[in-house]
N, C-alpha and C positions, 0 to 999 in steps of 0.2 A: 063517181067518187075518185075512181085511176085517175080523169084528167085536172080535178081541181089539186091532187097530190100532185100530180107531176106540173101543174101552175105553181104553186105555193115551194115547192123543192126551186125551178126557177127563177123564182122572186128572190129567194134566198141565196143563193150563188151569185146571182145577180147584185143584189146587194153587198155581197161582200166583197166579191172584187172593187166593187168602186167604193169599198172603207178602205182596202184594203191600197187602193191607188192616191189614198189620202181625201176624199169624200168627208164631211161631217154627216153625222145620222140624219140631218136635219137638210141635209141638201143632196140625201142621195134622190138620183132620177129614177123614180118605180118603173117609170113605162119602157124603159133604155136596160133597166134592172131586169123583167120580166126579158125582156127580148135577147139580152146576153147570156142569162141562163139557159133560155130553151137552145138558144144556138150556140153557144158556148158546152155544153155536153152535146154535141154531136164534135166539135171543133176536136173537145177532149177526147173523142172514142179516136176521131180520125186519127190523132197526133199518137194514142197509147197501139193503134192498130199497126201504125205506121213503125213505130220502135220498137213492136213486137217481131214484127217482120211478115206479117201477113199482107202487106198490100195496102191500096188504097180502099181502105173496107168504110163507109159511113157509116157507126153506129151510135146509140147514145151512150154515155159513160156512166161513171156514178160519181159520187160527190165530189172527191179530187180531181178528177177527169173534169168534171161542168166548174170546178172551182178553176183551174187553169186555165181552159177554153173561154168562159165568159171574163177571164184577164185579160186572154188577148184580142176576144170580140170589144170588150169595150175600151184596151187600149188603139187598137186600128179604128175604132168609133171616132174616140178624141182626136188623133191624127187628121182621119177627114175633118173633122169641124175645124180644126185649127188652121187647114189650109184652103178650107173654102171663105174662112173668116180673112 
């Protein structure tokens, strides 16, 4: 049950960075959605570890934290595609 939470908390961060990047609901990418979430809360722990002054610590974050992270996992996302396009 932990891991479909912590799928579904993903999807959602996920998703919202890319409304939040100008996405319609109706063209957001789940699968890119899913993947910037899980990896965007670690992005977030590192960046909040990082400002706290603890070091290079990899951990996962929480909402805020996976919501800023999967912004800048799927804005470096976009970037790749736009320059391999």
């Amino acid at each position: 049950m932990l891991i479909l939470a912590i799928i579904v908390f993903g999807i959602l961060a996920g998703g919202l960075a890319q409304l939040a990047l100008g996405s319609r609901m109706d063209s957001v990418n789940w699968s890119m959605a899913i993947v910037a979430g899980l990896a965007g809360s670690f992005v977030g722990g590192l960046l909040v570890s990082l400002l706290a002054g603890d070091g290079l610590q990899l951990r996962p974050s929480g909402l805020i934290g996976s919501f800023v992270g999967a912004l800048l996992v799927t804005l470096g996302w976009n970037a790749f595609q736009g320059r391999r396009a």
